[in-house]
Steps between C-alpha positions, in 0.01 A plus 500: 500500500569294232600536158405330191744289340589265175382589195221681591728714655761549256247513209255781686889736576614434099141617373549841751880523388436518158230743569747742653752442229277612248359817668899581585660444118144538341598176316250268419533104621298288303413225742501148285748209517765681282779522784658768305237726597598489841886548495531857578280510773738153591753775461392748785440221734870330446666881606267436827546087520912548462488756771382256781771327609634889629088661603404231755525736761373803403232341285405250714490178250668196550882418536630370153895439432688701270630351191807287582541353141650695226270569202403791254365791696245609252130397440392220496802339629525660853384236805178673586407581156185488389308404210217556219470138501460478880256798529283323228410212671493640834266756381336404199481152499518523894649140527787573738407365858805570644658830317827594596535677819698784373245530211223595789710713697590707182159542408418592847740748513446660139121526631498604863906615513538181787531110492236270564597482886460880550159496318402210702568728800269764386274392199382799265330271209218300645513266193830312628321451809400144543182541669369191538822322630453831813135422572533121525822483721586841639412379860629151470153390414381267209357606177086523570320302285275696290255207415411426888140522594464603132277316199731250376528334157376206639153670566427551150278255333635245260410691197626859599862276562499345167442895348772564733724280388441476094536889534872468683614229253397753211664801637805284569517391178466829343744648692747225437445519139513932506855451641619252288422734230601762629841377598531338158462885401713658705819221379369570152594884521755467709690220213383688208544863700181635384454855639846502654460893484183722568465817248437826631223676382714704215635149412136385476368801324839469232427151420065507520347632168539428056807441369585496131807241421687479212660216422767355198452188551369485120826552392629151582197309321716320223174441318392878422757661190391838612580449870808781514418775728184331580329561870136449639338674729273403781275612797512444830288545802663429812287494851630506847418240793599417825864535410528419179360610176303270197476622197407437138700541184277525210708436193448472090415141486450337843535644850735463773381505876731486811608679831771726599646600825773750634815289621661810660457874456384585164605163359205286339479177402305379206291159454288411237393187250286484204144528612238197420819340312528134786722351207701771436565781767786710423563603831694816488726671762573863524702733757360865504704793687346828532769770461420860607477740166406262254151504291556122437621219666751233311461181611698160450276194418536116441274476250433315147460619172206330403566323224301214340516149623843374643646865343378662841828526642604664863646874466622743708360858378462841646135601533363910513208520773349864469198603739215651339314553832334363815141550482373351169263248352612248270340309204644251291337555124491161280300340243384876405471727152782673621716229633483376125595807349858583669508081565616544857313450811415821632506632915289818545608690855209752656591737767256584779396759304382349189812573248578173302834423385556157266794337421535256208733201635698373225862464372646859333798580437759604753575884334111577487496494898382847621727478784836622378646372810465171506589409155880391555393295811284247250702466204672109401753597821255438730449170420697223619454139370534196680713368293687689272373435127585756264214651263260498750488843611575695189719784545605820235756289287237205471 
């Protein structure tokens, strides 16, 4: 009986390995071309794969020499070591044709506790069975020809062909075009690392919902006398998708929209530009770490203070994000009675069950905040220039 082989093989044992792994360290493996998220099942398999050269016997795999050279005896250095990198395009990109020998036995052996030549004595997953290689030359006989004594292509009439044939070339082309695309996506996340990290649901549910920011990036606008302990606050709605999260920042004068994802456990990072501004986006970026016991979350941005004309100069600032909920609508007021009358734009938040709660976004000073909290983490130390130019940021002597 015989086995399936190549990368059918190899890619069809990979996809059941990391199965197991998962249901064994109930550690999620998020299959995409990121090799890193493949290295610790890489791990496992490398404690099997540097085991062979002593198991040929008892696990009935292969003979393969021991090392003979001298090099580092820890991962990834070892002579049967294997890696993320490997598993990823065995598996996911399943362009390996020929994968390592030891890489198959190991997987064999993590799966069914034997090498490939014991399981090819006594096979216990009919999907590495290659059935069509036993029924066309198990007896020595050729393959049968399925079309014999059958209606052929070459019955059809002229037309039915032509249908035949424009409908091949379209699907051919399609498909062509769907993987170019999609490979051009896959290099595109894998060189940018977008989604190198899947949240967990509490991730997800910490990070989904309103946020209320305060920022003090007013104080560094050379062009406003009043700007000492000046901050503005904003609102923003953040929404979860298929591993990432969009969101919109509604702010005082313009809005911000962008996308964050979590880089590692608990660790966000922040992407947004000026929206409908082509000429001028202000992309901003942010890093956000949840810490266990806060009511806030201080976060570290490369951001700009806004200024007028060539005065909008890059800062580095320390933002406030405070969640206000998950469940709410929101509704940007402008060009209203009561925009004009506090001269601020206005976002009103409504909970499921009706209760309305407004918020007048506009710059106020720093020791009006209610959040007693927060106040030392936006005062002019949070603000770092680009270049240092004094009387900027104003401080208690100036």
């Amino acid at each position: 009986m015989e086995l399936k082989s190549g990368k059918e093989e190899i890619a069809y044992l990979l996809g059941k390995v990391i199965e197991k792994f998962e249901t064994e360290n109930g550690q999620k493996v998020v299959r995409n071309s990121n090799r890193r998220n493949y290295e610790e099942v890489a791990k496992v398999l490398s404690e099997i794969s540097n085991q062979l050269p002593f198991t040929s016997t008892e696990l009935r795999h292969e003979d393969y020499a021991p090392e003979k050279t001298h090099r580092p005896s820890e991962y990834p250095f070892r002579k049967y070591d294997i890696t993320g990198n490997q598993i990823k395009d065995a598996f996911y990109n399943q362009i390996v044709t020929n994968p390592r020998p030891f890489l198959v036995d190991s997987a064999y052996i993590y799966l069914f506790g034997m090498g490939r030549k014991g399981f090819a004595e006594n096979p216990t997953d009919p999907e590495l069975i290659d059935y069509e290689e036993n029924t066309a030359t198990s007896s020595g006989t050729q393959k049968v020809d399925k079309t014999r004594g059958s209606f052929g292509i070459s019955n059809l009439p002229f037309f039915v062909k032509g249908l035949l044939l424009f409908l091949t070339v379209g699907f051919s082309t399609s498909s062509y075009f769907w993987l170019k695309e999609k490979k051009q996506l896959e290099t595109l996340k894998e060189d940018l690392s977008i989604v190198p990290y899947l949240p967990s649901k509490a991730e997800i549910d910490s990070l989904e919902g309103i946020w209320l920011c305060y920022t003090g990036s007013p104080q560094a606008r050379s062009f406003d006398p009043d700007r000492y302990h000046m901050v503005v606050s904003n609102i923003m709605n953040v929404s979860y998708k298929d591993g990432y999260f969009t969101f919109i920042r509604y702010g005082s004068n313009f809005n911000h929209k962008g996308f964050m994802q979590f880089e590692s456990p608990w660790l966000v990072s922040v992407h947004s530009r000026v929206k409908n501004a082509p000429e001028n986006p202000s992309p901003k970026h942010s890093l956000l770490k949840f810490e266990k016991g806060k009511s806030f979350a201080s976060v570290i941005s490369a951001s700009w203070n806004f200024d007028i004309g060539e005065r909008n100069k890059i800062i580095g600032i320390r933002e406030i994000y405070i969640k206000l909920g998950k469940v709410l609508t929101v509704k940007e007021i402008i060009n209203e009675p009561e925009n004009a009358l506090c001269r601020c734009k206005i976002i009103k938040l409504t909970k499921p069950d009706g209760h309305i709660r407004s918020f007048q976004l506009k710059n106020e000073n720093l020791e009006k905040l209610p959040y007693e909290g927060i106040k030392s983490l936006l005062d002019e130390n949070s603000i770092l220039l680009k270049d240092p130019e004094k009387g900027v940021v104003l401080g208690k002597k100036e």
